[in-house]
Structures are given as C-alpha cells and as structure tokens.
MARKOLTOR-185375 format. One line per 5 residues: for each residue x, z, y of C-alpha. Coordinates in steps of 0.5 Angstrom, whole numbers, plus 2048, in hexadecimal, padded with zeros to 3 digits. Each point is the difference from the previous one (the first is absolute). Example, Ala and Ser with C-alpha at 12.3 -4.5 7.8 and 13.67 -1.06 7.14 Angstrom:
<rs>
819:810:7F7  802:7FE:807
</rs>
This chain:
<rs>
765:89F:7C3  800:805:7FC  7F9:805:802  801:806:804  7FB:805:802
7FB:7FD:805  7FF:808:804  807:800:801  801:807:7FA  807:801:7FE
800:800:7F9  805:806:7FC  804:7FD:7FB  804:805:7FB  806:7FA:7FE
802:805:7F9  804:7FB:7FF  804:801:805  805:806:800  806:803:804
805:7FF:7F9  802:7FC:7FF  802:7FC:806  7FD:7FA:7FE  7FA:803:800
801:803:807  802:7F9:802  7FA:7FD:7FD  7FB:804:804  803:7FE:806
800:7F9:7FF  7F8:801:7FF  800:802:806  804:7FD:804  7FD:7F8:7FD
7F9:803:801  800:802:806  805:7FA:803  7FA:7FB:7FC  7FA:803:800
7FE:806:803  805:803:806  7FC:806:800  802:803:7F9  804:806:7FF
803:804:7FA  803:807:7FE  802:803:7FB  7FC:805:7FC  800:804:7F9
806:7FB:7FD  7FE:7FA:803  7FE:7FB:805  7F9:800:804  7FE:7FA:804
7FB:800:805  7FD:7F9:801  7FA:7FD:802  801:7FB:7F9  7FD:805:7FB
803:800:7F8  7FD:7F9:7FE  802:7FD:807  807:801:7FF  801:7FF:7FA
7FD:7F9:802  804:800:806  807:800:7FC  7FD:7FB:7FA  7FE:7FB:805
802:801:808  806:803:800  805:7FB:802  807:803:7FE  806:800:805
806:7FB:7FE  806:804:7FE  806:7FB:7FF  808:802:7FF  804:7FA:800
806:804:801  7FE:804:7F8  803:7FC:7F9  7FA:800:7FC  7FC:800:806
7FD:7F8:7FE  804:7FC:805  807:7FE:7FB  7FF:7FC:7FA  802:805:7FB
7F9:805:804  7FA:800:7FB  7FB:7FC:806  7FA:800:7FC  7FB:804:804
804:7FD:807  7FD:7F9:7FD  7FA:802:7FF  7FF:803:807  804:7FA:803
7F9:7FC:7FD  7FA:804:801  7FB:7FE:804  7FD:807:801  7FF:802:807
803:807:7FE  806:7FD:7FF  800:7FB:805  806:803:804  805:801:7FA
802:7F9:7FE  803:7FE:808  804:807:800  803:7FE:7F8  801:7F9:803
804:802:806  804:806:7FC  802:7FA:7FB  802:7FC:807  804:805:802
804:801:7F9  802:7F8:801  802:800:807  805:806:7FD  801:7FB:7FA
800:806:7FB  7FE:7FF:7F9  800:808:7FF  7FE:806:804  807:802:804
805:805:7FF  804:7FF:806  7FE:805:805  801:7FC:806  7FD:7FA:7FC
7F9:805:7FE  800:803:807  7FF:7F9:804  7FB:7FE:7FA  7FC:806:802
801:7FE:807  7FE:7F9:800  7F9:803:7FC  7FF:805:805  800:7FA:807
7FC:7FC:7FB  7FB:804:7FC  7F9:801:802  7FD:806:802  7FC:801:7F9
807:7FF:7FC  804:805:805  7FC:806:7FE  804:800:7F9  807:7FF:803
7FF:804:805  7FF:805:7FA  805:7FE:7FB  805:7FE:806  803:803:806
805:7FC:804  806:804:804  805:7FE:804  805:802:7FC  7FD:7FE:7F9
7FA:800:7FB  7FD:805:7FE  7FA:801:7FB  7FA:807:800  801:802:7FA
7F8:800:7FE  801:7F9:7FE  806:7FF:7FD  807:7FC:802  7FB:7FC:805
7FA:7FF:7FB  803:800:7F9  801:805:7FB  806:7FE:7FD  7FE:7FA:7FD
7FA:800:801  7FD:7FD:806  7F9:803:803  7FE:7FA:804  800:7FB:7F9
7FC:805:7FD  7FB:801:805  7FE:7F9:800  801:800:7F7  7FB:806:802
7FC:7FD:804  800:7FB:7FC  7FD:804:7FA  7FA:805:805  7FF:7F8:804
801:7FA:7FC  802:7FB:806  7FA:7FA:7FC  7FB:804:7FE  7FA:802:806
7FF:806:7FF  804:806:7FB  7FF:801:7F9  7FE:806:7FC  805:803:7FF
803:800:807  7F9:803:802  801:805:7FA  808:801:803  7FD:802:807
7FB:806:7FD  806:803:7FD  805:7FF:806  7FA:802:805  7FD:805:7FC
804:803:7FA  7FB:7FD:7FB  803:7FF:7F9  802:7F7:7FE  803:7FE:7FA
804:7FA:801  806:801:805  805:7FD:802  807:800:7FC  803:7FF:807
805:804:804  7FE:804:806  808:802:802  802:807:803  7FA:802:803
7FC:803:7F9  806:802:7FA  7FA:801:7FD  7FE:7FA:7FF  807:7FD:800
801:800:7F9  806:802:7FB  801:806:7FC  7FB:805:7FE  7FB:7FB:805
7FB:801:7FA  7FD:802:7FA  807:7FD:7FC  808:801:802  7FF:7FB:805
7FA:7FC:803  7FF:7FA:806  7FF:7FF:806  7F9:800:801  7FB:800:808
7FA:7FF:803  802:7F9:804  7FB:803:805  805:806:801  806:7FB:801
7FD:7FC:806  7FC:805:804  806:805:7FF  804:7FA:803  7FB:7FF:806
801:808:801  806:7FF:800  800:7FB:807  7FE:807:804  807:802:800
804:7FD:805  808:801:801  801:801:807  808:802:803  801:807:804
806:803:802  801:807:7FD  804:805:803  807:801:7FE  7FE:7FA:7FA
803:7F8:801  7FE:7FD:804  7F9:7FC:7FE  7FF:804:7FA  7FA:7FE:7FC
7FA:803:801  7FB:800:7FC  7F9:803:801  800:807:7FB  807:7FE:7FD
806:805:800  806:800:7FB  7FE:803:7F9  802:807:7FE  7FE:804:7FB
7FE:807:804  7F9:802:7FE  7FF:7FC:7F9  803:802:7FA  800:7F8:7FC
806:7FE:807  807:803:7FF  805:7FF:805  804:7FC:7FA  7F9:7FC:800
800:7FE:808  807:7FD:802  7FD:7F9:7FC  7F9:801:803  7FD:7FB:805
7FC:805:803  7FA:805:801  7FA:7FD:803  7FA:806:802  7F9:7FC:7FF
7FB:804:805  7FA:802:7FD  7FA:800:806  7FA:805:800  7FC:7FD:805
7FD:7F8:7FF  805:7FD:804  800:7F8:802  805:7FB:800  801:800:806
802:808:800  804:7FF:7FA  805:7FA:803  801:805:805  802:805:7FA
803:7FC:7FD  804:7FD:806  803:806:802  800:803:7FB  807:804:801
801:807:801  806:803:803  803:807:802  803:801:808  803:7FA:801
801:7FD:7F9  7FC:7FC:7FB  7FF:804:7F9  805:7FD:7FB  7FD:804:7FA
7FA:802:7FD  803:808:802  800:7FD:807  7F9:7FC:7FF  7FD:807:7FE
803:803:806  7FD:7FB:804  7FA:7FF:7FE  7FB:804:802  7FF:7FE:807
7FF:7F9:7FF  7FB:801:7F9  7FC:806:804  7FF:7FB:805  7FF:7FA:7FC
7FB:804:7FC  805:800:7F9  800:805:7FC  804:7FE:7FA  805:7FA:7FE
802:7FF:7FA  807:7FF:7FF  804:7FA:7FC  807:7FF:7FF  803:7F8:7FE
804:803:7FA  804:7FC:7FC  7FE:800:7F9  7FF:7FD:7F9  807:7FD:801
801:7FD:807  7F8:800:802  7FD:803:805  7FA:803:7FF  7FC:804:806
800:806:7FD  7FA:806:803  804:806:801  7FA:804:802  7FB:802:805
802:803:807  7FA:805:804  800:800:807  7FF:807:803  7FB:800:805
804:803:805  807:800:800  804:806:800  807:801:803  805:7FC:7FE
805:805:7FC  805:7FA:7FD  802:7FD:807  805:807:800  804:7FD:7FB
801:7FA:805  805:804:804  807:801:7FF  801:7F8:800  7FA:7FF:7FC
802:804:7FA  7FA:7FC:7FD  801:7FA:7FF  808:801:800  7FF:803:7FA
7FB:7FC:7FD  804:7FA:801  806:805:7FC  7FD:801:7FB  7FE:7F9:7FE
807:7FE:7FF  803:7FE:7FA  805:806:800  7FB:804:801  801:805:7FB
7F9:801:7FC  7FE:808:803  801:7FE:807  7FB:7F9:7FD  7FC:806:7FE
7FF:805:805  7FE:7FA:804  7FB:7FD:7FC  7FD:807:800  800:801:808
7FD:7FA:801  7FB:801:7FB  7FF:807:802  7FF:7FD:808  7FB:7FB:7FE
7FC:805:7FD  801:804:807  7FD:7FA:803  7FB:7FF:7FC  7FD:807:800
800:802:809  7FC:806:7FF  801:807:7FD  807:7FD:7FC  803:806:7FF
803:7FF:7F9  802:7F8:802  804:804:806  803:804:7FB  802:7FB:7FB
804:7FC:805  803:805:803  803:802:7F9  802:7F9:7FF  804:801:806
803:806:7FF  803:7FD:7F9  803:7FA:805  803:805:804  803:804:7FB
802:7F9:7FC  803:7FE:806  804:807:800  804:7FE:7F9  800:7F8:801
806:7FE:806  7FE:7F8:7FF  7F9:803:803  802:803:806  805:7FA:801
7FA:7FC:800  7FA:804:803  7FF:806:805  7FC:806:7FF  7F9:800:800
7FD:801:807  7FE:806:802  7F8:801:7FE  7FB:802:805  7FC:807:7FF
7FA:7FC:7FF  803:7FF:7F8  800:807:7FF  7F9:801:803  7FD:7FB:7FB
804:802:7FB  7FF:808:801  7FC:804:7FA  7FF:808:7FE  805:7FF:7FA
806:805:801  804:7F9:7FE  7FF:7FE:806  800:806:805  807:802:7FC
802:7F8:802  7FE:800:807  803:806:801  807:7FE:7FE  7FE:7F8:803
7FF:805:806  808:803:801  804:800:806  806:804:802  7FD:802:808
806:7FD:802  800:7F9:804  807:7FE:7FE  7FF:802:7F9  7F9:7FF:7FE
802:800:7F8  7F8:7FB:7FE  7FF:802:7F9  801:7F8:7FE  808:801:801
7FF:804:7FB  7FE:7FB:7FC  803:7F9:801  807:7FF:805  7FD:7FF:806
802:801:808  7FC:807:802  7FC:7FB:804  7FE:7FC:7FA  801:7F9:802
807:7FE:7FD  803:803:7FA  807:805:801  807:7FD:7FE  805:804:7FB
7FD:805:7FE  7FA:804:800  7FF:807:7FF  7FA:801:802  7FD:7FC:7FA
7FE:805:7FB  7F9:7FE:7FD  802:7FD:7FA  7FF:804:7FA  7FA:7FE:7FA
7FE:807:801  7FD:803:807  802:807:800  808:7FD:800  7FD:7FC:806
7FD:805:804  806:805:7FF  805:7FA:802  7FD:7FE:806  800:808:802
807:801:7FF  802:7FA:803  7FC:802:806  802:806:801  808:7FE:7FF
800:7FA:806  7FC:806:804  806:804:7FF  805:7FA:801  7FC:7FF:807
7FF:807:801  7F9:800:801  7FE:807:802  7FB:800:7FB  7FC:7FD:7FB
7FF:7F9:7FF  7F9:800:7FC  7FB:7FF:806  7FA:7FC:7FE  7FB:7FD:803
7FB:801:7FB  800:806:7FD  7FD:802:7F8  7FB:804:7FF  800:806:7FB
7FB:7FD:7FB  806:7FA:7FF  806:805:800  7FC:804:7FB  7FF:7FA:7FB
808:7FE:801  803:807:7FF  7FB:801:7F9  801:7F9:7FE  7FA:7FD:801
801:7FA:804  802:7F9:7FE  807:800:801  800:7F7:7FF  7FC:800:805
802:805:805  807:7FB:7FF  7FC:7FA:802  7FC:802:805  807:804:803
804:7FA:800  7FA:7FA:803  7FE:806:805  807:801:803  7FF:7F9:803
7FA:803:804  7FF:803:807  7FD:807:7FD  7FB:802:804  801:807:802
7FB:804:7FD  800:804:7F9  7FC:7FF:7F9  7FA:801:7FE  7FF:808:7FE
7FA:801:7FB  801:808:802  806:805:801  803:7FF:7F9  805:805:7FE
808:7FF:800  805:803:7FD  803:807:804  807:7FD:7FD  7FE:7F8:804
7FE:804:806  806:805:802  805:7FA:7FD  7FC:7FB:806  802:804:805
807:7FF:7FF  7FF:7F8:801  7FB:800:806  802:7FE:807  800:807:804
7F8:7FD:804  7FD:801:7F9  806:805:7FC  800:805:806  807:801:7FF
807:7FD:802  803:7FE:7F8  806:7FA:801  7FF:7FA:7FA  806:804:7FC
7FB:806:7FE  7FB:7FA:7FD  807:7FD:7FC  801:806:7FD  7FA:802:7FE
7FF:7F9:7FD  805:801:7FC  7FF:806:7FD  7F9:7FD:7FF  803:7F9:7FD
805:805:7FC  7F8:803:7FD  802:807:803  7FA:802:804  801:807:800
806:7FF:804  7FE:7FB:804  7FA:804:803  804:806:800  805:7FB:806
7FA:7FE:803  7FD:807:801  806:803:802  801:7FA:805  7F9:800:804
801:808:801  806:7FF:803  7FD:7FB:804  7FA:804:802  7FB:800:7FA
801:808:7FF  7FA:801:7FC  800:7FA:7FA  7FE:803:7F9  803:7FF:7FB
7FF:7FB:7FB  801:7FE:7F9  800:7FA:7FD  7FA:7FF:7FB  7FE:7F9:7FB
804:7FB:806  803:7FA:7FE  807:802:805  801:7F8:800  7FA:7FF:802
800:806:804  806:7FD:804  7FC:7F9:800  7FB:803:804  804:802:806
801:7F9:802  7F8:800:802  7FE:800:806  7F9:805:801  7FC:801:804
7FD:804:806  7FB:803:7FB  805:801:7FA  805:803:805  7FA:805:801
7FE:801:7FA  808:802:7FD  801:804:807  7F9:804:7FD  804:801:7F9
806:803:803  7FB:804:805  804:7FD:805  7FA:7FF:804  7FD:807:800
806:802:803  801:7FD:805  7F8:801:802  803:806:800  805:800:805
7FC:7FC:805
</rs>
C-alpha cells in the first residue's frame, strides 16, 4: 500500500494540471477523486481554486503519485454495443489482448467482463456492432442483467434505458463513441500506454506523464493519440500548430483519468412538467442556446447535442457530497425542469448557494470541423450570492410569450431580423441573470429589446398570426431600470398615460403596436390607434397627441385624454424643448416602457428649471380640468395642435389664451413666442408633468399668487 500520513494530517495538493477548460481537464479532476477516495482514502476532498483542482488528502504529493503508478486499479469499461470498440473483427483489439492476459492484480477484473462482453455478442451471432435499433436496445439490455457492478458504472453513464427507446447523455457521445471513435478501445490502448499489462511496475515515461496530468509539469514525448470532443485543442487539424496544420497530440494520463471522471455522471429518467413522457434528464444538462456567449448562433443550436453546466465548488467537498451533486443536478422553474441555458441561469441560484457553487462553466457539444462534435466552453457564469427578484418570469405570461417566441424564431422561415432580435433578448436576459444587483442598465437593454419586438410586430402580420403580444411587465422593471436622465423621466411619463376612462383607457402601447386596450391579443382590421411609427420622435410624439385627442373627441370624453401616472420633472422638459435629450433613446426607452406597470410618482428634479412661458400657457389648454383649473373639451387642444403642426405659434397661443379667459383664467399674460422649436413645442404637450412641474408653470403665469389672494 501506498504511504500515508501515520498522525492523520490532511495533505493540500494544488493539481495545476487539472483545469475547468477544457472539459477533459475538469473530468480528470473528478476521476482523481473519485478513484482516490473509492481505493485509498474515503476521506479525500476537493475544490476548486485559483483555475484548478486542489485535493485534500492524507497521501501527500509522492504518495499519490505512487498510488496512481503502482496501486490504482482501473475501472473496466466495455461497450460491445460500439463498432470499433475491439469486440468485432474488423476493431483494433490489441490493447483488449494484452489486458485479456495480464497477470496483474490491477487489472485482475477486466479480463472476465471482456470475456462476457465477446460471450454476449455470440449469443447475439453478431459479426458488427448493431444498427437495427430494436436489435442494439436488446443487446444493451442482455448487458445491463448481466454485467457486473464494476462494469455498470460505464453503461449506466454512456446508456440510458427507457421504456420507449435508447437514449445516450450527450457527455459521452452516442453510447460511448465519438463518431468512429470509441472511448472504451482507447481507454484500454491508454492503458495499455500509462500501464504496460506485462511489466511489474510503470515506466518512466508513465511516471513523467502523471507529473504533467497531475501537476502541469512540462514533458516531452506525447502521444500522437486522439482525445475525441472533450479538448478541441487538442484534437488536431487546421491552425492546431506551428504549421497550417498539426496532429492530434494527449497526455495518455488525461484520457483514462478524464474517463474515470466521467463515470460521476449517471443518467437518470424524470418526468418533466408539460414535456414527454420519461424525457431525459441528465444531471447539469439542458438543450444548447446561444444566449449569454457570442462563439453560439442560433443557426449554430439546431445540430448541437447539448449544453452541459460543470459546477465549479469553492469549498473541499468529498465523494460522497459530490454524487449527491452530481446526482440531482437538475434545476428547475415552479413545476418544470429548465430546458435552457436561459432557464439554468434562472434556476440556479437556490441549488448552487446551498450546494456551496459559485460558478459553472458552461459548454456546448458543437458541431464542428465537418460533422464532429467538439465540446466547446461557452464562458463562466457567477452565482449571485443572494438572489434577486426574477424579472423574466413576467415574460412567461400571456401564454408563455417566451418561449413561444423562442421556439418562432428558431424555425426556418423565420425571417433573419426576427432571428436577430431574439438573439440579442436572450443574450441580454442572460446578462440580467447574471448580474442580480444594481442591473439597471441590463433592465434597460432588455427592455429596449422588447420595444423593438413589439414595434417589429407592429409592421409584421406573420408575427401576430403566430404570437400574442408581450405580457404585460410588472412595476419592479421600472424600478430597476430607473435613472435621473431626462430620457427616462420623459419615457416614463409617456409609458405612464391613461385616458381616466375605465371603458377606454387608451395605454400608451396601443399607440405603438395593434393591440387590445387590455394588451393581450392583437386588434382585428384596422387600427387607429397605432401612430408611433416614424424614425423621427417629434413625429412620434405629435401623432400619438392627435390620435388621442381625436378618438377622445370620437368618444366624447369631456376632457383631455393625457393623465399620467408618472409625471416629468422640469429639468427633463427643459432638456427637450432646448434640444438637450438623446432623441434615440427617449424612443427606445418609450417603447420597452410602455410595456410596464408605471409606478405612479414623477422624475427626478435637480431644481426649479426654467420653462418656456409659451410651454407653460399652452399646457394648460391639454391638462385635465384637476390640474388645468378649467374646463377646455379635447377640440380646443386639436386646434391649437394644428396651428402648432402648421409652425404658427402666434396663432396658437393667441387661441389658447383666449380660450383659458373664457373659461375662467382672467388674468393670463400675454406671451410671445421666442427661440422655441413649434414641433418640438407641440411634441411637448403629450408629456405628463408632475405636481412639482405644475406648480412651477402655474408660479410662471402667477396663477398661484392670485389665487393666494383670493383666499
């Protein structure tokens, strides 16, 4: 037996050799452990740290080295179910021979498990691996009554039995093999490299090999061998070296320790909600989706195998803990699994703070270099230590829009914007996800990625054949989302309009795609409510105010429709009327807005800005009579829109001060207009203020005085 520290200190072993990418190198660190702590110490512990793999074992770094080259008993993996695997005649079986006739304790249980395998391939009468699936599902059964414990390990992690059908844990491949290559038949030729089956104790290359797999360590002399999906690094082909192309090259070590580690993922069959029946469930594994990495398209996801999240632990963890990990590794969302690496970001949280898991690092079975699949890291994701509200199950409304429109967009006839806009929603999701805290401009970026959907949907009928509108989003997104700028105070106010009227509320998102007043299905015929629709904002604005001012007129609303919950301060007015704000944004911001609950409240104010006297006696004609004082219908506010979309502000503040004094305001002065845009004027007016702003226009035009007088 190897040495082992007599007073029972635990040794700290750094394995810089064993790294979270590439994924053969993360296996590897898991088949240190879990062979260390199943033949020689069941207290060893692991974790990772600094980019690599520490153990925490009573062997220290010569015991282990010892323990692997001279005490460390493979597990035997077969899979006669595999061509090439060394059980038909045209299979290389070289390294099968060898271990069928070594008298080495080590290998002692591989040569009876290779002897059933060839047995069972007999009674089948096959001379080459199956193709007929009803055939292989009866071979791999036959195997799986038969096989003993030590070899079950290795089909239970490449093979999953149903009751409909066979199915295969895209870690390893189609049942253990990687095109035409099988991992079995290589592990035993590694074997046979790392543990030559007639020699007593390993040569020096082996010992050499080990440094480098354990510890990083430097050698010359590797293998021209091939390590199939889990390093495309290492795999060979164009650009692979110093010339346009290089071979393969492995340190055998990794391959056999990568496929012990392997063996810590068994499949296991659970019943998704709302999915088939006995779907597949492998542990850390969800359908592939280019959200939250730029090297995925969706173009990219449809031949994918899968996405596989490798948990990266912070704390020393042993074997026992880490099958229980790996074993219920699966996350999911109210009463369904995740089925995406958007839904894994979701659904993580609560399973990696308890699990002590601060990050995993993400990988997607790409295809690749023609028909292969390599597994490709698509970045680190960070665990928040403390999760925060879960904004995207809004979007799960309405049907689940979500998904729905997910699934639209990853359909052929797709048009390629639609494919875009998904693409950078989902990406912008998974940034959200990803940052849980102070996200405001992760809040933002989505939701001006949604206001461009709902305005594509606006001008696309195949859209709204296929998908409702957006849910509705709750008051939280405007929330996070919220900042001082004058952009979003101005976008919020306008989010924030309503008519007063419970039968015709009028939300400021019918103004921009064809929607119900309610926002959940879209308006048949034609819709006259639509009018933002321009490049240009100020068209915007000024359409939305006359097409609301018409259907109040149509509906004999007695004033008004520009109520709003949320009002603009007057430092964000200013900066509109002196062409101070960024237009784009205010447009942006308006339109992914408007699909929020507005929290009723009003802009942040850096001081009592000064207004336009022209802004300010021309907003009372469009106020509601509680904030106005006066009683004006809608008509008064067409006309004097008019004259402002015609450029004649004169005229229009002449109609609008004579129409106040008729309706009671006596004392109004008389104002001229100077050095204000009448277009931007007339934009203006759709703007709900607030308590404060009213306040300050009402000083302005010494309304307040006056009535302080009166009293």
């Amino acid at each position: 037996m190897n040495p082992t520290s007599e007073t029972g200190t635990m040794y700290e072993l750094p394995l810089q050799g064993c790294t979270p990418t590439p994924l053969a190198s993360y296996l590897k660190a898991l088949g240190i452990l879990r062979t260390l702590a199943e033949q020689s110490d069941p207290d060893a512990s692991g974790c990772w740290r600094n980019e690599h793999f520490v153990l925490n074992t009573r062997l220290d770094r010569d015991a282990l080295i010892e323990f692997f080259l001279n005490d460390w008993k493979p597990t035997p993996i077969i899979a006669p179910w595999n061509g090439g695997s060394g059980f038909y005649p045209k299979d290389n079986r070289d390294a099968m021979k060898q271990i069928q006739t070594s008298s080495l304790p080590r290998y002692a249980d591989y040569p009876p498990i290779i002897e059933l395998g060839r047995e069972t391939v007999a009674e089948f009468g096959l001379k080459e691996s199956p193709k007929d699936k009803t055939l292989k599902a009866e071979l791999l059964t036959r195997l799986r009554a038969t096989l003993p414990d030590a070899a079950l390990k290795w089909l239970d992690a490449a093979v999953t039995l149903t009751t409909e059908d066979t199915r295969y844990p895209p870690l390893l491949g189609t049942g253990g093999n990687d095109g035409r290559l099988d991992f079995t038949n290589n592990y035993m030729q590694r074997l046979v490299d790392v543990i030559p089956p007639d020699r007593p104790t390993a040569p020096e290359q082996s010992r050499r090999w080990l440094m480098n797999a354990l510890f990083g360590e430097a050698v010359p002399g590797l293998s021209g061998k091939v390590i199939g999906q889990f390093s495309p690094g290492q795999s060979g082909g164009p650009n692979a070296g110093t010339g346009y192309e290089a071979g393969a090259l492995i340190n055998p070590w990794d391959f056999v320790l990568m496929i012990e580690g392997s063996l810590m993922f068994a499949a296991a069959i659970t019943r998704r909600f709302h999915d088939e029946p006995g779907a597949l469930s492998f542990p850390f594994t969800v359908r592939p989706s280019g959200a939250g990495t730029g090297a995925v398209s969706l173009r990219d996801e449809a031949p994918a195998r899968a996405e596989i999240w490798m948990p990266l632990w912070s704390e020393p963890s042993r074997l026992p803990e880490l099958k229980n990990l790996f074993g219920e590794g699966r996350a999911t969302l109210g009463r369904r699994s995740a089925v995406s690496g958007l839904d894994f970001s979701r659904a993580v949280s609560l399973l990696a703070v308890n699990r002590g898991i601060r990050q995993f690092e993400r990988y997607a079975f790409m295809m690749r270099s023609g028909k292969a699949y390599l597994a490709t890291p698509l970045g680190r994701f960070t665990v928040p230590a403390q999760p925060a509200s879960d904004l995207i199950a809004d979007l799960e409304r309405n049907g689940n829009w979500l998904k729905r429109f997910q699934n639209h967009a990853r359909k052929d006839e797709t048009p390629n914007r639609l494919k875009t806009l998904a693409y950078r929603l989902e990406n912008a999701l998974f940034a959200l996800n990803q940052r849980r805290h102070e996200r405001r401009r992760e809040v933002q970026q989505v939701l001006v990625i949604l206001g461009e959907i709902e305005r594509y949907a606006a001008t696309s009928s195949s859209y709204r054949e296929n998908l409702r509108p957006i849910p509705q989003l709750g008051n939280q997104w405007h929330r996070e989302a919220r900042d001082p700028s004058p952009e979003f105070q101005l976008a919020s106010a306008l989010a924030s309009l309503t008519t007063g009227n419970r039968k015709h509320p009028m939300p400021m998102r019918t103004h921009i795609a064809p929607e119900n007043e309610a926002g959940q299905n879209w308006e048949q015929g034609a819709h006259k409510l639509r009018a933002w629709k321009h490049p240009d904002v100020t068209n915007n604005l000024t359409d939305v105010l006359a097409t609301r001012l018409r259907r109040a007129t149509q509906w004999g609303l007695p004033e008004t429709p520009l109520l709003g919950l949320h009002g603009a301060s007057a430092f964000a007015l200013d900066a509109w009327l002196s062409r101070q704000t960024n237009d784009r944004r205010l447009a942006e911001l308006t339109a992914g807005l408007a699909l929020c609950d507005i929290p009723r409240g009003s802009g942040l104010s850096t001081g009592d800005d000064d207004l336009p006297a022209a802004y300010a006696l021309l907003k009372l004609v469009f106020l509601p009579e509680s904030d106005s004082g006066v009683s004006l219908k809608p008509a008064v506010a067409q006309k004097v829109l008019r004259l402002l979309l015609a450029r004649r502000p004169t005229e229009a503040l002449e109609i609008a001060h004579e129409k106040l004094r008729i309706a009671g305001l006596l004392d109004l002065p008389s104002i001229r207009v100077s050095g204000v845009d009448p277009l931007r004027l007339a934009g203006a007016m759709l703007f709900p203020i607030s308590t404060k702003t009213l306040s300050h226009l009402k000083r302005g035009l010494g309304m307040e005085s006056r009535a302080q007088r009166t009293a």
